[in-house]
C-alpha positions in Angstrom: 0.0 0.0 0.0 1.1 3.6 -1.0 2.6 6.2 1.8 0.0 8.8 1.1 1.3 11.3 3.9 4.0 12.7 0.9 1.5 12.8 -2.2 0.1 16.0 -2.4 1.5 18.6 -5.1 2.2 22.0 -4.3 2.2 23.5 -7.6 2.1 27.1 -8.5 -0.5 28.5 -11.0 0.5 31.9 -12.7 -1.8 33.5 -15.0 -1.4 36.2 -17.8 -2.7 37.7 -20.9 -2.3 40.1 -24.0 -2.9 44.3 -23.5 -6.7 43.6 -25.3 -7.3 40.8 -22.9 -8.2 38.1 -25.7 -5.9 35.9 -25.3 -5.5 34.5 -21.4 -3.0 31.8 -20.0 -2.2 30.1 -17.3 0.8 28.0 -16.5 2.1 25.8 -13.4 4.9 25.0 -12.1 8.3 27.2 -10.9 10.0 30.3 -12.7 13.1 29.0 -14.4 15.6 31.0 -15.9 14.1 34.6 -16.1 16.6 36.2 -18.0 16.3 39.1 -21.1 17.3 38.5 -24.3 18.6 41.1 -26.9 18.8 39.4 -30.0 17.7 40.9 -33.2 14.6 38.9 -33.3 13.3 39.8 -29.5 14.5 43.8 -30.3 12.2 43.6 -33.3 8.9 41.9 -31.4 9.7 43.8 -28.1 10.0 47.0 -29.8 12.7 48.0 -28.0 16.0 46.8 -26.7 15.2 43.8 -25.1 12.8 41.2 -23.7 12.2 39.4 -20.9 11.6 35.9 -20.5 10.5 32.9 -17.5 10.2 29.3 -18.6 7.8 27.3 -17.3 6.9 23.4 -17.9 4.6 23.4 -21.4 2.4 20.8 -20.2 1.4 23.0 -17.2 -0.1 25.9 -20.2 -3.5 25.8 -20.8 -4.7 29.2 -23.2 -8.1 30.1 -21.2 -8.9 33.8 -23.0 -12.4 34.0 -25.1 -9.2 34.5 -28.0 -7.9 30.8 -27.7 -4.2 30.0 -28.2 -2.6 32.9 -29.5 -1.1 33.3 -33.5 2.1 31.6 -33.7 5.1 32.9 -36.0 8.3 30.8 -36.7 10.8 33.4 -36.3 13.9 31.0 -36.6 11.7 28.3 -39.0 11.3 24.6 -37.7 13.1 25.4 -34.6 11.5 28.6 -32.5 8.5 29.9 -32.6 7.0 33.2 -31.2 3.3 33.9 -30.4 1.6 36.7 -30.1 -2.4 38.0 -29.6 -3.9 38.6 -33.3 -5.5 41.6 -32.0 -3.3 43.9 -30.3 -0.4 42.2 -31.2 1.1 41.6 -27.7 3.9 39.1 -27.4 3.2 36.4 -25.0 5.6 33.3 -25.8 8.2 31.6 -27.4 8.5 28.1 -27.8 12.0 25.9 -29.1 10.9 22.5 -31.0 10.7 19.8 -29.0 11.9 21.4 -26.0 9.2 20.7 -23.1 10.0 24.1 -21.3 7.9 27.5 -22.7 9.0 30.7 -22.4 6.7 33.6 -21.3 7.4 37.2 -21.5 7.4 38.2 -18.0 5.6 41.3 -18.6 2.7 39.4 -20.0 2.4 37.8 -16.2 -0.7 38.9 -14.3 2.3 39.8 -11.5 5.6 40.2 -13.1 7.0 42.2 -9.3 7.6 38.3 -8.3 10.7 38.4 -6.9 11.7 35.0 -8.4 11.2 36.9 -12.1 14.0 39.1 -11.8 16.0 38.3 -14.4 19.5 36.4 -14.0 21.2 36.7 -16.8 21.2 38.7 -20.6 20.8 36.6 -23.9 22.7 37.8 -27.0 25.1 40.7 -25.2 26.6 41.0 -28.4 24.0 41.9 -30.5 22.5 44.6 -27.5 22.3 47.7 -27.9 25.5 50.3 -26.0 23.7 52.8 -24.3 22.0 50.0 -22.3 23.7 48.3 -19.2 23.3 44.6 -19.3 21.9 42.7 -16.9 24.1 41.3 -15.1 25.1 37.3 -14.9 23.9 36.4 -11.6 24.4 32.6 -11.7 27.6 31.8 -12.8 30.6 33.5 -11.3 33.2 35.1 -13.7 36.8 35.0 -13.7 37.6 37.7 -16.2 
């Protein structure tokens, strides 16, 4: 017979959505990785100089919105994909094929002020722009 004292889940349900509203989400599990990214692709969505991104577990998203699952637009074809609210345009997620992690924009969280969505680390430094400081690495020490 199973120990059921130790069975019960705790697992965290954050929710989020477009500007217009449309298009709702929710997701479970823990932040992973919030970092920005500033690579030509994000600049270009984001309209501006960087984004922001969590991962979370893809087979804790469920799209809950009146709008459905949002538009989805291969940015780097057959391996990342970007979606966005058909609407108002808002960027929501990005998704790598076959990768069972999706990121969310962290400003597209109900409560981005989490403490655990700070971000840790900058994506594409070389490609950001100079009148920006970068974020700094916070989990990996540096020697030089």
């Amino acid at each position: 017979m199973a120990d059921s004292r130790n069975t019960e889940v705790h697992t965290e349900v954050h929710a989020g959505g477009c500007l217009c509203g449309r298009i709702r989400f929710t997701v479970t599990g823990t932040p992973d990785y919030p970092h920005t990214c500033s690579c030509p692709h994000c600049q270009k969505l984001g309209g501006g100089p960087m984004m922001a991104w969590v991962g979370f577990p893809s087979a804790g998203l469920s799209w809950t919105g009146d709008g459905g699952a949002p538009t989805w637009f291969d940015t780097y074809p057959g391996e990342t994909a970007r979606a966005f609210c058909p609407r108002c345009g808002s960027s929501i997620a990005a998704r790598d094929y076959g990768d069972t992690t999706i990121g969310i924009t962290i400003s597209a969280l109900d409560h981005p002020d989490d403490p655990r969505l700070i971000p840790v680390n900058q994506s594409c430094r070389d490609t950001a722009v100079s009148w920006l400081p970068q974020v700094p690495d916070t989990q990996h020490s540096s020697t030089t």
